[in-house]
N, C-alpha and C positions, 0 to 999 in steps of 0.2 A: 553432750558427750563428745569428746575428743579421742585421739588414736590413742594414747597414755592410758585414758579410761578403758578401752576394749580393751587393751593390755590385762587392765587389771579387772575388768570383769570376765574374761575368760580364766584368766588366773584362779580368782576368787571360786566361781562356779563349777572349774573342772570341766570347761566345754569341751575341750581336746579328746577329754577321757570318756566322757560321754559318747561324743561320735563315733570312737573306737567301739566302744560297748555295744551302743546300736547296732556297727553293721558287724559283727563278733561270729556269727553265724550267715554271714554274705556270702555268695564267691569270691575265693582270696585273686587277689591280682599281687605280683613280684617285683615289690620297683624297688632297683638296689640305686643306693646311693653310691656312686664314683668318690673315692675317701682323701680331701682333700690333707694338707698335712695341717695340724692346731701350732701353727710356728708365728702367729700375730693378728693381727686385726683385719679384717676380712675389707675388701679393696671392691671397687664396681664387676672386676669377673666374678668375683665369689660369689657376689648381693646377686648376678642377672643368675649365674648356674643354680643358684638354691631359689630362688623367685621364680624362675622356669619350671624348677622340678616341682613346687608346692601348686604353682597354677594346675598342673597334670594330676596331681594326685589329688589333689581337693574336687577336682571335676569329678574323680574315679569313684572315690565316695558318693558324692552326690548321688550318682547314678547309679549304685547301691552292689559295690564294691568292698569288701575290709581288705584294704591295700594292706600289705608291711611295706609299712616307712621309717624302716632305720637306718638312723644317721650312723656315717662310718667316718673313719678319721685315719688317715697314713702318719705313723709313729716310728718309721725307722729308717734306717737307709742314708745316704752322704748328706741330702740337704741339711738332717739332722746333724751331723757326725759335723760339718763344716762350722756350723754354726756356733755348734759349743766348742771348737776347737777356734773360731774366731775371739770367744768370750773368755777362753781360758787364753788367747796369746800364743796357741803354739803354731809351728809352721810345719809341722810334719809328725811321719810317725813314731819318731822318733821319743816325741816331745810328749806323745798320749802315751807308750811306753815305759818311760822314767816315770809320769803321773801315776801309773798302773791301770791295767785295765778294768777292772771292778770298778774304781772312783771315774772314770771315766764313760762306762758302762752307765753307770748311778746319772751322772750330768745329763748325759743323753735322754736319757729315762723321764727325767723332771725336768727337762727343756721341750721335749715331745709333746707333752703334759702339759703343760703351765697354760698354755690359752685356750684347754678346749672348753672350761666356763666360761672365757671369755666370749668365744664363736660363738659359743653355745646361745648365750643370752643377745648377742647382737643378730643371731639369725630370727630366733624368736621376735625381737622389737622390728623385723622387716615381715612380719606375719607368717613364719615358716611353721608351718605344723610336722612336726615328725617325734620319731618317738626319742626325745632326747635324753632322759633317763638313762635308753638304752641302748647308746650308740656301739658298733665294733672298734674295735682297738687290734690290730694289727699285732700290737706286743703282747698281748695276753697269751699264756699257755694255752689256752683253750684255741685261740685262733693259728700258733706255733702249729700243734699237735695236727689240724687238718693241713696246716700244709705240708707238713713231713709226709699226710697221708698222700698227698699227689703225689709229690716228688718220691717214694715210693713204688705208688703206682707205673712212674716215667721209667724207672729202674725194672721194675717183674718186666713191663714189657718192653727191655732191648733198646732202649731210645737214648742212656744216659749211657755214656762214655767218655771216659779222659782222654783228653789228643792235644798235638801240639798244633796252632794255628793260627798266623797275624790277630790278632783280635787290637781292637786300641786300648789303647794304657793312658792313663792320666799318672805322668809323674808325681805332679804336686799331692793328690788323693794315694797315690800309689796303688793301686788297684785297674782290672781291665773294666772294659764297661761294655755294655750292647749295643747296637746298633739303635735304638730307641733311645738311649742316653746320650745320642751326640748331637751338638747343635754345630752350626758352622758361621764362621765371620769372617770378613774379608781382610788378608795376612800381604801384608810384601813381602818376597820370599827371594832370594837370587835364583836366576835362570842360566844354567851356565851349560855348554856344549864342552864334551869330553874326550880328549882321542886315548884311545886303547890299542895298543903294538902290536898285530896280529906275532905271534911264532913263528922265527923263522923266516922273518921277511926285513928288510934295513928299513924302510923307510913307509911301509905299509900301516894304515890306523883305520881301527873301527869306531865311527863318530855317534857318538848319544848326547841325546840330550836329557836333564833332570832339573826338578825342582826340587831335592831333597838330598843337596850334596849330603846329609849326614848320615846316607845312607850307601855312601859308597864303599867304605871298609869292610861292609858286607853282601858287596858284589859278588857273584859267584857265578853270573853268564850272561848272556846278551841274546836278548831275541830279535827274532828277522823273522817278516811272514812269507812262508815259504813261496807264495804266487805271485808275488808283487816284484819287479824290475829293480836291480842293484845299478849303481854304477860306480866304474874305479873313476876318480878325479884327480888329477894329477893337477897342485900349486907348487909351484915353485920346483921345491926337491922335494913334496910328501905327495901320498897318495890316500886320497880316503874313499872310504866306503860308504857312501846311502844312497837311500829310495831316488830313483832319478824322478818320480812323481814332484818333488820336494825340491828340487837340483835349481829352478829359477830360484826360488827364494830363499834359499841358501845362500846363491851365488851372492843377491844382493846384500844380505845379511853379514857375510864373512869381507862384501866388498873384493871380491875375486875375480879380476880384471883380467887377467888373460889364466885360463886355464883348460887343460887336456880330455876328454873323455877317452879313456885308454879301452873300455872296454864294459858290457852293458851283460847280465846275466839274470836268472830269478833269483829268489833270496834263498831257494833249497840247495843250492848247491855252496852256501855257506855252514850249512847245518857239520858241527863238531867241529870247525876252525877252533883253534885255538888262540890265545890271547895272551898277553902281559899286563900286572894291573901294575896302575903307576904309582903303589904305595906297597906293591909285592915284598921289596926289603924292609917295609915299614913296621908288617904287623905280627905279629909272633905265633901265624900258624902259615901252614902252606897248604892249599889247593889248588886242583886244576881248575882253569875254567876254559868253557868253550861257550861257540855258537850253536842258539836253539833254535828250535822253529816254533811259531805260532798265529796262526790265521787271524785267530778270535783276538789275541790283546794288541796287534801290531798295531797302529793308526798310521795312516798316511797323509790325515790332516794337519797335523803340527808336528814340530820334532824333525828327527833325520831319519823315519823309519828303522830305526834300531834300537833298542830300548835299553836299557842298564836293568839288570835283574835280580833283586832280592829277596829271595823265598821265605826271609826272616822278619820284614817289612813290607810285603804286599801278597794281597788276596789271589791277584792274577798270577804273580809271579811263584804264588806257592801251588799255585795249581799245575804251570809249565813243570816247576821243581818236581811234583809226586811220578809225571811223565819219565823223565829224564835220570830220576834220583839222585835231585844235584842236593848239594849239602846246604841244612837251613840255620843260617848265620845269627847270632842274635850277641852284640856286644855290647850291650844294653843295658845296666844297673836297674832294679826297681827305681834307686829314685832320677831314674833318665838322665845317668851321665854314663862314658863310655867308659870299660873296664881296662883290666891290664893287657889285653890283647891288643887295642891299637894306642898302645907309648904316646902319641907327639898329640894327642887329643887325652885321654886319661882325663877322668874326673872331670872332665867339660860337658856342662850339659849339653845333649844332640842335637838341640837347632840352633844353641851357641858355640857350635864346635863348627859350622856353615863357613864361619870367616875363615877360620884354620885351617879347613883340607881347603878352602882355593887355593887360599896362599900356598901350600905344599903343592898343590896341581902345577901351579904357574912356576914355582922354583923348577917343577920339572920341565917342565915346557907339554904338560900335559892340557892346557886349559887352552881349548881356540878364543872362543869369545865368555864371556859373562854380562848378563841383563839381570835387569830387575824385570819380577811377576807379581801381578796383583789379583789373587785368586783365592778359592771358598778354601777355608782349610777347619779341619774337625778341633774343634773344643768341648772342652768338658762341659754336660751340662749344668754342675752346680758351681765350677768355683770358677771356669769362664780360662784353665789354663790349655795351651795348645796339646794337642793329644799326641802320643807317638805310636804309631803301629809296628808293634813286636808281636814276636812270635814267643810264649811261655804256654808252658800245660795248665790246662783247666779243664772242666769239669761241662758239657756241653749235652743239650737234647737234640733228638736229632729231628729236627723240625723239618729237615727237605725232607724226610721219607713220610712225611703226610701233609707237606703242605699243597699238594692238588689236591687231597681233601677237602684241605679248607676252603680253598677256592671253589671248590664247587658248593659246599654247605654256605656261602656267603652269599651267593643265588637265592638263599633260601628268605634270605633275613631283609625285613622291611626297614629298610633304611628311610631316615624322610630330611632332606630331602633324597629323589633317589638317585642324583649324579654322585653322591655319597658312598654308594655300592662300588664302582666303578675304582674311587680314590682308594676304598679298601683293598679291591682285589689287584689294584698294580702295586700296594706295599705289599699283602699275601705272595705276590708272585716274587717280589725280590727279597723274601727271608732265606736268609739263610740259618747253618745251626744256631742256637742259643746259647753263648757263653753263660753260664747262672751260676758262676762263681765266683766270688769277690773277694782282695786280699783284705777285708777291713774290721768294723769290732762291731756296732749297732747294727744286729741286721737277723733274720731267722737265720740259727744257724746251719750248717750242712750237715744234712743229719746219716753222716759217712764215717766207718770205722774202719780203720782200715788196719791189719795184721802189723807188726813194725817186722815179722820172723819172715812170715810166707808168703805177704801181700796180699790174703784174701780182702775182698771187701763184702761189709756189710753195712744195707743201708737201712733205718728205724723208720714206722709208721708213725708210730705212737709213743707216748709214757711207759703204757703198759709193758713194749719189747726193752725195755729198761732194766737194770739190777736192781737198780735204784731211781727213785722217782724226786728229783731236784724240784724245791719249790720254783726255780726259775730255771728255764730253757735257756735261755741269753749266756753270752759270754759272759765271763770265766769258767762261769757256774756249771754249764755242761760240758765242759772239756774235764772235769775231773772225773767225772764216771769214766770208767775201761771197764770194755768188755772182754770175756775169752773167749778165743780165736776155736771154733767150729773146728776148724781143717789141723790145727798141728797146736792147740791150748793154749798157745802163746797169748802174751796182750795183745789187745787190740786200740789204738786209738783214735778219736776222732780228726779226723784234718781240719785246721784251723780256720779254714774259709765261712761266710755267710754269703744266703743265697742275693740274688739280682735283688733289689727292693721294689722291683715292676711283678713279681713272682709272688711278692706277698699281697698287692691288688686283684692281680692276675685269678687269683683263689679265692675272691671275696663271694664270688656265688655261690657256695658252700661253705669256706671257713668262716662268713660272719653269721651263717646258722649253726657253726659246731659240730655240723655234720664231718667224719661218719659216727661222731661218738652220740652226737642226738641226730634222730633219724627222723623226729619231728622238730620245724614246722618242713623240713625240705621238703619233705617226701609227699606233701600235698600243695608245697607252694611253687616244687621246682618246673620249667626251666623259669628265666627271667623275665617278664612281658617288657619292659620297658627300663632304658638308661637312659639319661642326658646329658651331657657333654659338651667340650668344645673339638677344635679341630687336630691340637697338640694329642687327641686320644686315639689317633688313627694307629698312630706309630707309638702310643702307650699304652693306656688301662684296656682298649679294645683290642689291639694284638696281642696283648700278654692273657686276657679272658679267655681268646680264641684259642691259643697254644695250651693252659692250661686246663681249659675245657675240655679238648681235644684228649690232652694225655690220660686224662678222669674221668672218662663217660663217653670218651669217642665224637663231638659234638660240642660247637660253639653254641655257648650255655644262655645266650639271648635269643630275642626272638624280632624286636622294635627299637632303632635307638633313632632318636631324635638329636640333629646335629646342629651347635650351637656358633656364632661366631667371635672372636671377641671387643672388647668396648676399645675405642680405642677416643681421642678427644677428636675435637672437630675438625681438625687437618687432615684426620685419619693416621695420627700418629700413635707408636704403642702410647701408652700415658708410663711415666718413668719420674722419681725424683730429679734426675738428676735436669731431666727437661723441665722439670717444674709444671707441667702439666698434669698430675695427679687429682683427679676428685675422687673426693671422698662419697661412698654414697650417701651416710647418714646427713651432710651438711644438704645433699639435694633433697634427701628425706624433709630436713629442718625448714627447709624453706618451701616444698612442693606437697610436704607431706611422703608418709611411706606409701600408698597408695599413688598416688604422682610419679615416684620415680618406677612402681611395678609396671604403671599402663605404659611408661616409657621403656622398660625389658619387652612386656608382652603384645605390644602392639604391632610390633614388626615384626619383619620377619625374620626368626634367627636363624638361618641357614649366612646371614648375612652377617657384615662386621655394625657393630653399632658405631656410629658416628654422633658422642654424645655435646649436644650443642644448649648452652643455656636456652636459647631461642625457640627450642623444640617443648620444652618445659615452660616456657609459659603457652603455649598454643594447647599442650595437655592440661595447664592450670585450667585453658577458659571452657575444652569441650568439657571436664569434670565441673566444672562452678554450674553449669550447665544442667548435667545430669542433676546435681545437687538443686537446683532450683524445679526440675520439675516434680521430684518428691517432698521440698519447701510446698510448692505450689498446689500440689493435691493435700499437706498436711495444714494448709492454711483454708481450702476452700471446698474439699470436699468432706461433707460430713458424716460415710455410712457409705456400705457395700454397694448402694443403690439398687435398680433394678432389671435384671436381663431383658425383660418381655416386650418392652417398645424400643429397640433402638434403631437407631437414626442410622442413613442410609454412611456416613462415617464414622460412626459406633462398632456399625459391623464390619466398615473397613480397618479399621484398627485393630482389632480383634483378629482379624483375619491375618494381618499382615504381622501380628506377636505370633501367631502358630506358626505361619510360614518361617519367619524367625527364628523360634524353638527347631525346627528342624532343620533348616540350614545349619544351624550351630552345631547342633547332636552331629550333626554329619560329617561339618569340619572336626569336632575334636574325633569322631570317630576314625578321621583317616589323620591323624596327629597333628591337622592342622589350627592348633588354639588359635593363633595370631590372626588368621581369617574370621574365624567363630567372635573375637572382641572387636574385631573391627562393624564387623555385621553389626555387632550389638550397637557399638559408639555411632555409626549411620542412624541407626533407628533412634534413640534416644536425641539424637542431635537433628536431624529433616524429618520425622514421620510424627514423633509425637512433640517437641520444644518447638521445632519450625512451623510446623501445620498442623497439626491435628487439638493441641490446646490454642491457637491463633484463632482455631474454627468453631471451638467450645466453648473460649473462656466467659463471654456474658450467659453461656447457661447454666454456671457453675456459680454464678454472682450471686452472694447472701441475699439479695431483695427480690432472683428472681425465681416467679413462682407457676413456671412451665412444668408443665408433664415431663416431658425430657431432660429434667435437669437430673432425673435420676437413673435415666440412659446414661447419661454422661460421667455419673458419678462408678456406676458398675463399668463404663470402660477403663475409665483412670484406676480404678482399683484392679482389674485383672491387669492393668498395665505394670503397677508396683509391685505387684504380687509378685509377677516373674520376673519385671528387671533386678531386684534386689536377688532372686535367685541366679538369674543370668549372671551377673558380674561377681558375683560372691568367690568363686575361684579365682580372680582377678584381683579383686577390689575387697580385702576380707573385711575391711576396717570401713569403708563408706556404708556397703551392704550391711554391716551391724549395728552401724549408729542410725540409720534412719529405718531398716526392720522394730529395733526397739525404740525409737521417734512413732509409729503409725502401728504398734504392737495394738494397746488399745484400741485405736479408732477402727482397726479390721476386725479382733480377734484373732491375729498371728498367737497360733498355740504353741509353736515351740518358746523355747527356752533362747535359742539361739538361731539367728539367720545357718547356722552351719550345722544345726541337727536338722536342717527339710534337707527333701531330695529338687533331684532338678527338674523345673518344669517338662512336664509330657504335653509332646505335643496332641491337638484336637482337632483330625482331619474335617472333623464335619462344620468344626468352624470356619476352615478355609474355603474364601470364594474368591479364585484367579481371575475370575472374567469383570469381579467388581474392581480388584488390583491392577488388573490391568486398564480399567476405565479412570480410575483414580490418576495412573500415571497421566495419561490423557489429559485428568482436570488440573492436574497440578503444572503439566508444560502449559496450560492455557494461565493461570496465573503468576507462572513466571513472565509469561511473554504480556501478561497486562501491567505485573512489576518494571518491565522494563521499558513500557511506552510511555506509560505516566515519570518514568526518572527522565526521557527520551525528550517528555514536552515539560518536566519540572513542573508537574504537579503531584505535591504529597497524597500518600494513600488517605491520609483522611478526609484529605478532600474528597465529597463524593461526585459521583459523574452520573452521566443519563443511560449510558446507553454500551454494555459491552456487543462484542458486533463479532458472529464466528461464520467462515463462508459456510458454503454446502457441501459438506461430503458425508458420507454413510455414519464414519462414527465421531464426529462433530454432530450429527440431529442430535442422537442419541444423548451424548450426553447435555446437550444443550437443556433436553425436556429435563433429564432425571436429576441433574445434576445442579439445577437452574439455582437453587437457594445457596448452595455451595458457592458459587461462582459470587451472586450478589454479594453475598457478605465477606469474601475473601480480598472479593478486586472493589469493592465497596462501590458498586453501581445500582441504577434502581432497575434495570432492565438486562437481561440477555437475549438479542437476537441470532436468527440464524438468518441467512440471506443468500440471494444465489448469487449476489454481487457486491462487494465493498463498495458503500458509497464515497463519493468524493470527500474531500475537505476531511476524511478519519484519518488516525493514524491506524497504522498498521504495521504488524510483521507477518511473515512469511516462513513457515516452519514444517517437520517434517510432518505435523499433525494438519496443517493445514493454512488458513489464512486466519488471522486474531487481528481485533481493529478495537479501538476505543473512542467514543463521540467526546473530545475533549472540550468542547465547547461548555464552559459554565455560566451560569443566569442564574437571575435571583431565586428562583423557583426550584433549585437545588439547594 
């Protein structure tokens, strides 16, 4: 029997559905799947996330649990939208537009789709049990419908509000995105210092610095922290203004060889200056601008202490703005080029419009210096274009008025590892509102109607609050419904938007049960026990759970997540095509087996990155070839359950030492640490019973020989298989079944399948620590006889006269009890104990005591 076979005798038998049945009436346990997207063939992070979560959930069962384990799958949202917008050739929205939206809608739809048979069946040939039948889909009406019900919910209670507010923009997408949608890379960008003509003055400038000249036409103040030291700097014939904190490195910077300090003041007494911007005749509106103050955003580590201020391009600076009520600038096209307001840039797109205002700077004699900067700057997370931070209305919850909340409820939640807790609550602390409006087409739509007469709005739960009930949610299709306007009968329509596509994960704790329209199984399975993940979930499906959570129940809806790291190759590099370091897992499957590349997910610890090394994979080849021979081993030589009633003073040590085992393990998975609990097992299997314990049996297991004890030995080997095949079976589901039905017969294993038992229970009254503890003792005394005989180069078969232990308290001891043990391991005819090492022994010296060996051999041996 091979893994293909398990394959197909689980298939054939219905095991899966079986187990289900069995524990059908257990305690449920809630383990949601985190819904990866069905966009291709599942890669080493997929194989470890779903190989991690099946080892957890198969243990839960065992241990007589009816888990729900339904697989979920993310179906909408850009990575989709980009994809099929790559396979169709268009460059923009232009281009999905012209195509129409319906046939566009349609691509999306059956691009989402297309591979989730294929996952499907690649997750199964990696041994994943879940209910695959019956996975969530994301794009179903039925999963739509609950999340209108949150988003509903965010709205009755006061959280949801249209505002205008920097948010980032992806030109290329043309849509904003979240703070969880932005990755960063490092951008060379010009670094250029600016002087600004104070009002009023000949020859007076207020000096900034920026890395975003394309953000200067929507200048509109300059801040100074009001406590911090100014000073006037007289070159030449100009005079500038900044932080004298900054004044040495300035000086060297500008190369300003003789210059004046006329005069030293704080920065509040710049507060309302006025200014001249040096593109004032340029742009085709007029404001005033002045000097602000501001403590919080001023730095005095880089820069000139003055800052350029954009209330229509930045977070801080629109917060000075709401102080001050300076006007927030935005000349910004969706597809991020500049409008008709600033002429001599027009139609350039914003970060290629950089080279053009210098040059305008410097014709003016506006520009002191220009450098170059190499610094993190925000891109998009799906198509990788640089993002631009504008200020446009949208549609936002209002997540600072409960996120100390959350912060304290995230106290509550067991995180493993727990420095995990810790990472959560410093992203909790720096959320800000939720933009969860998108200008795009694939996506749950916004389920907002709004008056075109009066402006009322109204926002839908369900189908039901419907005129009409659209066989599909999606775009086009629900933009045709209008509803009448409540307040003045008017139409009403809905606005164009879809929501965040983290909002439709976000809700999977309920909308992949279809609650609130089914109120079973939630309502006895909720909250969640258990998620598993990687580290990119802190700032995704776990902040978006916790926010949504929160809006629909008041309550981050888990309770245990288990944090994962991810795979990366043996340099510790991401693995990427274009590196050419990509493995595939099923190629490691092909050559290691599916079971070889699981023990290499579950062996470690995954709070860590895997660092995956062919080298590592055979070292798991040989401890499983291993395991594999000592169930070979007991199916070759033992014949029959044997007998409890006489066993041998290492019968009962092994025995002892599988319960101790059993409960160690119960205890690691019970605090979610599996990768402890398979390591334990792989110790045992590998030094307790392959290294010593069948080394110390095996001639009374021999077909010829016809000892009383040979049926000790055979009732040890058998409770020994009994429960390593249940031991590893969450682990190992394909080794554990072909040698359960290998030694089915020869025990009477009555199930059907190694995965209808439960997990071994441990049997305190089996365990004797004080015989375990003596055993450690006999075994450091056979290490240290292994290494005298390699020390004087003579083989263990060769046998000797005389093992030689000094005198101390628990050296007699076991010297008496243990005496046959010791003869046959360290293959000597004698063990003494002595108050003194004679001469001409060898000997070591350990923390157990003195160990010697009479290497002297004669014919008489």
């Amino acid at each position: 029997m091979e893994e293909k076979d398990v394959l197909k005798f689980w298939e054939e038998r219905k095991i899966y559905e079986k187990v289900k049945q069995k524990n059908k009436d257990k305690p449920k346990f809630f383990f949601l799947d985190g819904p990866p997207y069905a966009t291709g063939y599942i890669h080493m992070g997929t194989a470890l996330n779903k190989i991690l979560k099946d080892f957890y959930i198969r243990y839960f069962r065992m241990i007589g649990f009816n888990v729900w384990d339904q697989p979920g799958f993310d179906t909408h949202g850009l990575p989709i939208e980009i994809k099929v917008e790559k396979k169709l050739g268009f460059k923009n929205k232009r281009d999905i537009e012209k195509f129409g939206v319906e046939n566009f809608i349609e691509e999306c739809r059956n691009f989402a789709t297309q591979f989730l048979d294929v996952m499907t069946n690649q997750f199964k040939q990696l041994g994943v049990w879940m209910d695959w039948k019956n996975p969530y889909l994301t794009l179903t009406n039925e999963y739509i419908e609950s999340a209108w019900f949150t988003f509903k919910k965010g709205f009755e209670k006061g959280l949801l509000y249209k505002g205008e507010y920097p948010v980032h923009f992806c030109p290329r997408c043309q849509t904003v995105l979240a703070y969880n949608e932005i990755e960063y890379t490092k951008l060379t960008d010009p670094s250029i210092y600016v002087k600004f003509k104070i009002r009023g003055k000949e020859n007076e400038f207020l000096l900034i610095w920026t890395t975003t000249p394309w953000t200067l036409p929507d200048n509109v103040a300059i801040m100074v922290n009001p406590k911090a030291i100014y000073v006037k700097v007289k070159v030449d014939n100009e005079v500038y203004i900044l932080a004298k904190d900054l004044l040495e490195d300035l000086t060297k910077k500008f190369e300003w060889k003789n210059y004046e300090i006329l005069e030293e003041f704080e920065g509040k007494k710049l507060e309302f200056v006025e200014y001249k911007h040096p593109f004032e005749d340029l742009l085709k509106f007029k404001i005033k601008r002045f000097v602000v103050l501001s403590e919080q955003f001023v730095s005095l580590e880089e820069g000139t202490g003055l800052v350029h201020s954009a209330p229509g391009h930045g977070k801080e600076d629109f917060q000075v703005g709401l102080k001050y009520n300076l006007k927030v600038l935005n000349n910004i096209k969706d597809d991020g080029t500049f409008n008709e307001n600033v002429p001599f840039v027009e139609g350039i797109f914003a970060k290629d419009a950089d080279r053009k205002i210098i040059e305008v700077l410097k014709e003016r004699n506006a520009l002191l210096k220009e450098e170059k900067v190499v610094h993190d700057y925000p891109i998009c997370w799906r198509c990788e274009s640089p993002l631009l931070l504008i200020t446009k209305p949208q549609w936002f919850f209002k997540v600072t008025q409960f996120r100390e909340e959350l912060i304290k409820q995230n106290e509550k939640i067991n995180w493993i590892p727990e420095w995990v807790k810790q990472r959560f609550k410093n992203w909790l602390e720096s959320l800000g509102d939720w933009p969860i409006s998108r200008q795009r087409y694939w996506g749950i739509p916004l389920p907002i109607w709004i008056c075109k007469k009066c402006g009322n709005v109204k926002v839908i739960g369900s189908i039901d609050e419907l005129p009409e009930k659209p066989k599909d949610l999606h775009k086009p299709y629900i933009d045709k419904i209008k509803l009448k306007c409540e307040k003045c009968g008017q139409k009403m329509e809905r606005i164009p938007d879809v929501l965040d596509v983290w909002f439709d994960s976000g809700v999977a704790p309920w909308a992949s049960l279809g609650y609130p329209k089914k109120k079973e199984p939630f309502e006895s399975l909720w909250p969640v026990k258990l998620v598993i993940e990687g580290p990119d979930q802190i700032r995704g499906w776990w902040n978006s759970m916790a926010i949504t959570g929160y809006i629909t129940f008041g309550r981050i809806p888990f309770e245990n997540v288990i944090f994962h790291g991810f795979v990366l190759d043996a340099h510790g590099k991401k693995m990427s095509k274009s590196l050419g370091n990509v493995v595939d897992p099923f190629d490691v499957a092909k050559k290691y087996g599916v079971d070889g590349l699981r023990f290499f997910f579950l062996s470690k610890d995954p709070s860590k990155d895997y660092y995956f090394k062919w080298e590592d994979m055979k070292e798991i080849q040989r401890s499983l070839n291993i395991l594999k021979n000592v169930f070979r081993f007991v199916d070759e030589y033992v014949e029959n359950k044997g007998n409890p009633n006489e066993l041998l003073i290492e019968d009962k040590w092994i025995i002892s030492k599988l319960n101790s085992l059993i409960k160690e393990v119960r205890l690691n998975f019970e605090w979610f640490s599996g990768y402890k609990a398979l390591k334990k097992i792989e110790e045992f299997w590998l030094e307790d019973v392959s290294r010593f314990y069948i080394r110390l049996i095996r001639d009374r297991v021999w077909p010829l020989y016809k000892g009383k004890d040979k049926e000790s030995a055979f009732y040890a080997l058998y409770r020994i298989v009994e429960a390593l095949l249940k031991l590893i079976a969450p682990a190992l589901p394909f080794t554990s079944e072909i040698y359960y039905q290998k030694l089915k017969e020869k025990f009477g294993f009555e199930k059907e399948s190694i995965h209808l038992e439960d997990f071994p229970e441990v049997n305190e009254s089996e365990i004797d620590e004080k015989l375990e503890e003596k055993m450690k003792v006999v075994r450091k005394i056979i290490e240290a006889c292994y290494l005298l005989r390699q020390k004087s180069k003579i083989k263990l078969r060769w046998p000797l006269r005389r093992l030689i232990l000094s005198k101390n308290e628990a050296l007699e001891e076991i010297s008496v009890e243990f005496s046959e043990i010791l003869k046959k391991a360290c293959n000597v005819k004698e063990v003494e104990y002595v108050e003194k090492i004679p001469k001409n022994v060898e000997f070591i010296e350990n923390e157990i005591g003195i160990v010697g060996i009479d290497t002297k051999i004669d014919e008489k041996l």
